[in-house]
C-alpha positions in Angstrom: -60.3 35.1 -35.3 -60.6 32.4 -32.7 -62.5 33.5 -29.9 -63.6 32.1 -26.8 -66.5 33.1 -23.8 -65.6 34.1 -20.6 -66.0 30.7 -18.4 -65.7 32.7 -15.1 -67.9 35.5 -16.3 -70.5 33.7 -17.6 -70.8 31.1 -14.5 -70.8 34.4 -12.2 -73.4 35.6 -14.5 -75.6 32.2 -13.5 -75.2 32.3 -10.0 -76.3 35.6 -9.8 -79.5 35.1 -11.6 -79.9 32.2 -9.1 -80.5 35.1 -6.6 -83.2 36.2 -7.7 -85.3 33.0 -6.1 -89.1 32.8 -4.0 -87.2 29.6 -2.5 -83.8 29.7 -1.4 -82.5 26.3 -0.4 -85.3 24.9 -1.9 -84.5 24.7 -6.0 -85.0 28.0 -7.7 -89.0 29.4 -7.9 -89.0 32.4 -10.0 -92.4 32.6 -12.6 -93.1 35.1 -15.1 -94.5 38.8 -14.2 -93.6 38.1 -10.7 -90.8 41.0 -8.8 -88.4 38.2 -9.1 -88.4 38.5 -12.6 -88.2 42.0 -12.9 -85.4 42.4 -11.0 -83.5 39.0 -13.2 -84.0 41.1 -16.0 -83.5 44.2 -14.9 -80.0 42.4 -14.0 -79.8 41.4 -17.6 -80.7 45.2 -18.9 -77.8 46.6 -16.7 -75.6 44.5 -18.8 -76.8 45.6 -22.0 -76.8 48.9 -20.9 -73.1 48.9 -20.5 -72.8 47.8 -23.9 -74.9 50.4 -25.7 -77.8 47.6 -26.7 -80.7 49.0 -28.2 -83.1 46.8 -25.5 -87.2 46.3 -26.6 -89.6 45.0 -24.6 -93.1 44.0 -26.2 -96.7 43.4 -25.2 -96.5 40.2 -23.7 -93.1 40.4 -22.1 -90.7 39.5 -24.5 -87.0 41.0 -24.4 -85.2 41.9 -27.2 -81.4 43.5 -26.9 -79.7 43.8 -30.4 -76.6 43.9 -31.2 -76.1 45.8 -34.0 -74.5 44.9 -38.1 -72.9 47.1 -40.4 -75.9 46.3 -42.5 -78.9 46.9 -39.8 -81.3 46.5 -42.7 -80.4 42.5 -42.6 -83.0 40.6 -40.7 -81.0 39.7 -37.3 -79.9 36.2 -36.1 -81.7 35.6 -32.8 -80.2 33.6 -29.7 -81.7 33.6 -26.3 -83.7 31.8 -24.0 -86.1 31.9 -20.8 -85.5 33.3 -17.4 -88.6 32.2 -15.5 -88.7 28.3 -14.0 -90.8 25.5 -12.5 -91.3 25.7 -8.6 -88.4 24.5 -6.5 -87.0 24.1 -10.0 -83.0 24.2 -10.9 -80.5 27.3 -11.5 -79.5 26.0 -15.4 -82.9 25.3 -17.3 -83.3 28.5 -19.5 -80.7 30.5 -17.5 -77.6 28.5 -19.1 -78.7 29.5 -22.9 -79.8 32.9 -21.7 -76.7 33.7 -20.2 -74.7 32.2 -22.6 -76.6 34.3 -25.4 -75.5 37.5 -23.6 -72.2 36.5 -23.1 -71.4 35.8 -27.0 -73.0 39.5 -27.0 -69.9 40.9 -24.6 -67.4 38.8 -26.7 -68.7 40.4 -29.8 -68.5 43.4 -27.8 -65.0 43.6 -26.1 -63.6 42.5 -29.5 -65.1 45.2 -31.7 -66.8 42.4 -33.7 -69.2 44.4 -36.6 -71.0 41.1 -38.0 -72.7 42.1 -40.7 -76.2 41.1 -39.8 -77.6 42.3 -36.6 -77.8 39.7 -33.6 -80.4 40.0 -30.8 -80.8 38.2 -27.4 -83.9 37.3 -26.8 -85.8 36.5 -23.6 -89.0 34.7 -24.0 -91.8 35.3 -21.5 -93.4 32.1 -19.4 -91.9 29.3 -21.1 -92.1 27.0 -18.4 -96.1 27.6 -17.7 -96.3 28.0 -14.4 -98.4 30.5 -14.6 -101.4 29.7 -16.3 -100.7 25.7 -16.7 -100.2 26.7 -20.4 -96.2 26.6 -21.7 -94.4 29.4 -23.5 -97.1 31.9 -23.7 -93.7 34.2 -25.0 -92.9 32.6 -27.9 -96.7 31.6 -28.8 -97.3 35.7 -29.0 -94.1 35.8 -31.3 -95.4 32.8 -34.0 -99.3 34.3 -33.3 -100.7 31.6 -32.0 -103.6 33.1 -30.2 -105.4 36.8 -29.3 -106.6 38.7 -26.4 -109.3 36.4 -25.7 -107.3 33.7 -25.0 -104.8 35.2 -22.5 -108.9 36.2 -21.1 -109.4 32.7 -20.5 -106.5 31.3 -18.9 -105.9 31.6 -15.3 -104.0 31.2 -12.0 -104.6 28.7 -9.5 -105.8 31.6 -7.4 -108.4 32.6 -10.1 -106.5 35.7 -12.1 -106.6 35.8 -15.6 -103.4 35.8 -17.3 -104.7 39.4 -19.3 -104.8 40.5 -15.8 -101.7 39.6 -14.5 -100.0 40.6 -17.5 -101.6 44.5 -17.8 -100.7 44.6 -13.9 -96.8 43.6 -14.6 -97.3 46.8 -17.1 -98.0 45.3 -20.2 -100.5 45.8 -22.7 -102.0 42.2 -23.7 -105.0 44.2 -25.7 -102.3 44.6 -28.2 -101.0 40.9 -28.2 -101.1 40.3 -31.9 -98.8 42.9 -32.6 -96.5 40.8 -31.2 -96.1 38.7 -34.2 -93.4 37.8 -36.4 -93.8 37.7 -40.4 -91.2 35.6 -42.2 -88.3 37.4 -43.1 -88.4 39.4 -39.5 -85.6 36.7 -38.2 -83.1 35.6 -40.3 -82.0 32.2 -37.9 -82.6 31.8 -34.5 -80.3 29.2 -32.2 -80.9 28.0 -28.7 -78.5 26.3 -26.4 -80.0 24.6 -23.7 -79.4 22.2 -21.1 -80.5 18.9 -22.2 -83.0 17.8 -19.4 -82.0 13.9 -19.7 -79.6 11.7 -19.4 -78.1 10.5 -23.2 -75.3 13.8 -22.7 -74.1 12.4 -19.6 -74.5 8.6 -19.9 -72.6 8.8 -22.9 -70.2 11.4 -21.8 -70.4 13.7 -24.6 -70.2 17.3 -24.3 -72.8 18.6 -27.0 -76.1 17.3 -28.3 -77.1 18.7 -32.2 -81.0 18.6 -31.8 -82.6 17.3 -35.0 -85.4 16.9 -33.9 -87.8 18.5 -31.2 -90.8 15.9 -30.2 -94.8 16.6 -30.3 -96.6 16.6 -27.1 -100.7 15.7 -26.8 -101.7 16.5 -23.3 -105.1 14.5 -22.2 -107.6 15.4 -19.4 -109.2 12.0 -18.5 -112.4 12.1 -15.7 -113.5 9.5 -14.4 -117.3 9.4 -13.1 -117.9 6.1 -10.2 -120.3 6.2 -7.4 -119.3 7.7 -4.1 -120.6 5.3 -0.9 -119.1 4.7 2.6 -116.5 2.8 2.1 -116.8 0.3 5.3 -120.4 -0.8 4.7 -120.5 -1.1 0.4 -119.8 -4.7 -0.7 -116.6 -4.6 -3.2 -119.3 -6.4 -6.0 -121.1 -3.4 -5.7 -118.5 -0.8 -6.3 -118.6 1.9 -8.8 -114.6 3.1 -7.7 -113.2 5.4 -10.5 -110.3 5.4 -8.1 -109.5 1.4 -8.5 -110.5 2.0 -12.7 -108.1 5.3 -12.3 -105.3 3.0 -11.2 -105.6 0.1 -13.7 -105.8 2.5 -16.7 -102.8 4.4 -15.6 -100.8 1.5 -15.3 -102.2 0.4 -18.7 -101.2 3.3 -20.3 -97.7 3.0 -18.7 -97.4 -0.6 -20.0 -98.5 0.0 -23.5 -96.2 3.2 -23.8 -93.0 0.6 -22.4 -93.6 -2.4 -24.3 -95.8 -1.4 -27.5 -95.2 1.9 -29.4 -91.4 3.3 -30.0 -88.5 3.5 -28.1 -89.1 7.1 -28.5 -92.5 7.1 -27.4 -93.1 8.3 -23.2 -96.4 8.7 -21.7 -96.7 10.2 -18.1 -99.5 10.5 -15.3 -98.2 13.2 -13.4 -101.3 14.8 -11.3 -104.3 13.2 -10.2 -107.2 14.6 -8.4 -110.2 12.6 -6.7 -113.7 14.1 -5.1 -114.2 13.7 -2.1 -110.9 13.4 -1.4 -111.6 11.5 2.2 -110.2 8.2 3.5 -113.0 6.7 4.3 -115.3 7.2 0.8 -115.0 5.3 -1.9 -114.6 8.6 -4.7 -117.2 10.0 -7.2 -114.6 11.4 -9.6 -111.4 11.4 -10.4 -109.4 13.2 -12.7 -105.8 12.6 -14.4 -103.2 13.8 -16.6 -101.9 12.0 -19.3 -98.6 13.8 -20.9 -97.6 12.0 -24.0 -94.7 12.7 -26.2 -92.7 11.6 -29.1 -90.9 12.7 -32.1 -93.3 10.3 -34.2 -96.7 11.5 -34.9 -97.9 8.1 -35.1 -96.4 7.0 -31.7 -98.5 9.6 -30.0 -101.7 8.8 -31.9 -101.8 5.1 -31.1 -101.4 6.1 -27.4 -104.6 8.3 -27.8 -106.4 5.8 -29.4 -105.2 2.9 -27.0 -106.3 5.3 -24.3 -109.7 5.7 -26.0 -110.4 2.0 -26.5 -109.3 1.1 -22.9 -112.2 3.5 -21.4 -114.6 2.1 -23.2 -113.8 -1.0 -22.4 -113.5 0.1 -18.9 -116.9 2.1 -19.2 -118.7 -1.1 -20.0 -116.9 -3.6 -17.6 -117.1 -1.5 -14.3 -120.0 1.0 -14.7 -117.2 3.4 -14.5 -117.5 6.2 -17.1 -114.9 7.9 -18.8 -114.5 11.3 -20.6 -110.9 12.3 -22.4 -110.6 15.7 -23.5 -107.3 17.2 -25.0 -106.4 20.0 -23.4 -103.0 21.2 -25.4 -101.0 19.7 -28.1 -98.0 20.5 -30.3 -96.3 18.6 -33.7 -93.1 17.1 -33.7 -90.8 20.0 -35.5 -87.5 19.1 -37.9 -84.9 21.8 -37.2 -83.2 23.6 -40.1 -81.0 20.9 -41.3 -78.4 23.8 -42.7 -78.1 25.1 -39.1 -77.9 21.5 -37.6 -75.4 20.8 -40.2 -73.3 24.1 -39.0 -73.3 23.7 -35.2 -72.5 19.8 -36.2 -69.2 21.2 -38.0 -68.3 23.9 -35.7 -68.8 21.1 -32.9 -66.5 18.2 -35.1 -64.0 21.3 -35.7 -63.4 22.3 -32.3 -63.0 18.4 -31.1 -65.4 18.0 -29.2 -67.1 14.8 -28.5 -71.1 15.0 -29.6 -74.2 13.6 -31.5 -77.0 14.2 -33.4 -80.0 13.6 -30.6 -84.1 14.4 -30.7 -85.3 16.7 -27.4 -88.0 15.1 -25.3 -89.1 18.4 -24.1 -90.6 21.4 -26.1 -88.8 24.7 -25.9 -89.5 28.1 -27.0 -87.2 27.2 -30.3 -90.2 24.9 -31.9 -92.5 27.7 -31.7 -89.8 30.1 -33.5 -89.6 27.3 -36.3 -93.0 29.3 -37.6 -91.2 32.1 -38.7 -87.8 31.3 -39.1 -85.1 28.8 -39.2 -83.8 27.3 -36.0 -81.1 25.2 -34.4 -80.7 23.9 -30.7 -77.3 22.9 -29.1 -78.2 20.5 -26.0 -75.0 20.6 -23.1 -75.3 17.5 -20.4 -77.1 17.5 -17.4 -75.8 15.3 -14.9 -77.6 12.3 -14.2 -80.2 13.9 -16.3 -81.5 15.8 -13.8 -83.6 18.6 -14.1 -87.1 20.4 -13.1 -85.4 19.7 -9.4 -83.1 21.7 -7.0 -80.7 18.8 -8.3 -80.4 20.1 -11.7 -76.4 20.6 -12.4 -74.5 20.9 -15.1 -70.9 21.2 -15.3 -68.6 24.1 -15.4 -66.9 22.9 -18.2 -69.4 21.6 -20.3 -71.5 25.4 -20.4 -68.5 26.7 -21.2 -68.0 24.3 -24.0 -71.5 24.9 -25.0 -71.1 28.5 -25.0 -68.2 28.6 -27.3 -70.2 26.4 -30.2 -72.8 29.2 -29.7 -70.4 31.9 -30.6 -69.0 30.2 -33.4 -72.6 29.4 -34.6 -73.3 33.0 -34.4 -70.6 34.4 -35.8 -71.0 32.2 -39.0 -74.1 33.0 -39.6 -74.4 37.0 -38.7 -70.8 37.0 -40.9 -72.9 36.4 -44.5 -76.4 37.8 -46.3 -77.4 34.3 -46.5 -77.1 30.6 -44.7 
């Protein structure tokens, strides 16, 4: 049977989670264990409702609705996304493969589809870490990644633990680890997602086949000077950890450019200095150093370039330097059987694609713990996204959304991939 989503259903279905928004005409602010996001999903569980889904919520916020086979004892075939976002962020990240996940569900649904394995949407809690600062707490719980006394530790801007906030959103993070997954519990899981660059677009294809989803080292780097007045100190007699801040950062810019892998991007994107006055030369400032790549190596030689240069710095300018890593994640290889499927379901229905590495970590590489996983990437435009100028076509969710169903349908139709 050839079947085919619902393009103005499943488009209506995005703009009306767009509703649900802190910012209106200001890009789409909607975090985790906010009302916001109650209401999004409760949008989502009146849909489900309607089609008798069996809908689970777990200790950290996670959604499960499951459709279900004529074999329930099968572990199911998960698809899904997030709902919450960045602030001021765009209406497609996380919402295009959520929605697109339930609509394969009412296809299934309006055409009396029994697969014989059991397929489940699933939501995964604060993927984008706006929060707590810390990404896909969700799918972390799912792959156990951490207890209690983490979610203890983290915290707001405004102070609040992330325990708290989630046992006041009604959930019981005391019982976090029985949020995890044993292998077995998920047969395959696939994500479709916007792509959050530009290859899709500049290339004008339609679908990316991730292979590929890159490692991430994230680096704290404080930087200790000397604060003076900054009219009356000679500039011999300077200890600026500003003026060091901004030849490392440039350094590190350059090196990432010209001297590692095509594939290899490094990014300074907050910066902090105390006192923060124009007219005193700073004590301290602090920096972010987001590094990424799908080659383990690329990533290390950054980290030790970064080392090497604060030394250096340390002993030339009296400046000293501390780097602490604050987060990482490996480079993960999808399931080449599932790439190899969506590739062929892709090739079969014509449409132009290629095989393609993501830049950006999603929920799906923390899933790749427990089970086997693929990613379908659609275009965004001008690869814009984390911005109220995110967009991606019509056309090309659609598209998208039809390669999911196939996918899905292929692999809930047998006992094994």
């Amino acid at each position: 049977m050839q079947m085919e989503v619902n393009e103005e259903r499943l488009i209506g279905m995005i703009e009306r989670l767009a509703e649900f928004n802190e910012t209106p005409g200001c890009g789409i602010t909607r975090f985790s264990y906010s009302d916001l996001d109650r209401q999004a999903k409760d949008y989502i569980g009146s849909i489900c409702k309607e089609m008798d889904l069996k809908v689970s919520v777990d200790q950290i916020g996670n959604i499960r609705a499951r459709y279900e086979g004529t074999d329930p004892d099968l572990a199911p075939v998960w698809i899904g996304s997030h709902l919450d976002s960045v602030p001021n962020g765009g209406k497609y990240d996380g919402i295009v493969g959520a929605a697109s996940s339930l609509e394969v569900l009412r296809v299934f649904h309006e055409n009396g589809i029994k697969p014989i394995r059991p397929v489940e949407l699933v939501l995964f809690a604060e993927e984008e870490g706006s929060n707590f600062g810390t990404t896909m707490i969700g799918s972390k719980a799912l792959a156990g990644k951490y207890d209690k006394d983490y979610l203890k530790e983290l915290k707001t801007e405004a102070g609040e633990t992330a325990y708290d906030v989630i046992r006041r959103f009604g959930l019981d993070p005391e019982r976090v680890k029985e949020c995890r997954l044993n292998p077995g519990d998920v047969h395959a899981m696939v994500e479709l997602h916007i792509e959050q660059g530009a290859v899709l677009d500049n290339e004008k294809l339609t679908i990316g086949v991730v292979q590929v989803i890159a490692g991430m080292h994230t680096l704290r780097i404080t930087l200790r000077g000397f604060s003076d007045h900054a009219g009356t100190t000679p500039m011999n007699m300077r200890k600026d950890p500003m003026a060091a801040a901004a030849k490392l950062i440039c350094a590190i810019e350059q090196y990432a450019r010209e001297e590692v892998y095509a594939s290899t991007v490094a990014t300074v994107g907050e910066i902090e200095c105390s006192p923060n006055k124009p007219n005193v030369i700073p004590q301290i400032v602090q920096f972010s150093v987001d590094i990424r790549d799908v080659c383990e190596d690329g990533m290390e030689k950054v980290i030790d370039f970064i080392q090497e240069k604060c030394r250096e710095m340390g002993e030339t300018t009296g400046v000293a330097a501390e780097v602490t890593e604050i987060g990482k994640s490996e480079c993960i290889r999808l399931c080449p059987r599932i790439t190899e499927l969506i590739e062929e379901v892709t090739a079969k229905k014509g449409l132009p694609y290629k095989r393609m590495n993501s830049g950006a970590v999603h929920d799906a590489a923390m899933m790749t713990a427990v089970t086997d996983v693929g990613m379908i990437f659609v275009p965004s435009v001008d690869g814009r996204s984390h911005t109220a100028e995110e967009y991606t076509a019509e056309g090309d969710i659609k598209k998208g959304a039809d390669v999911l169903l196939e996918t899905v349908r292929q692999l809930t139709a047998g006992r094994s991939l």
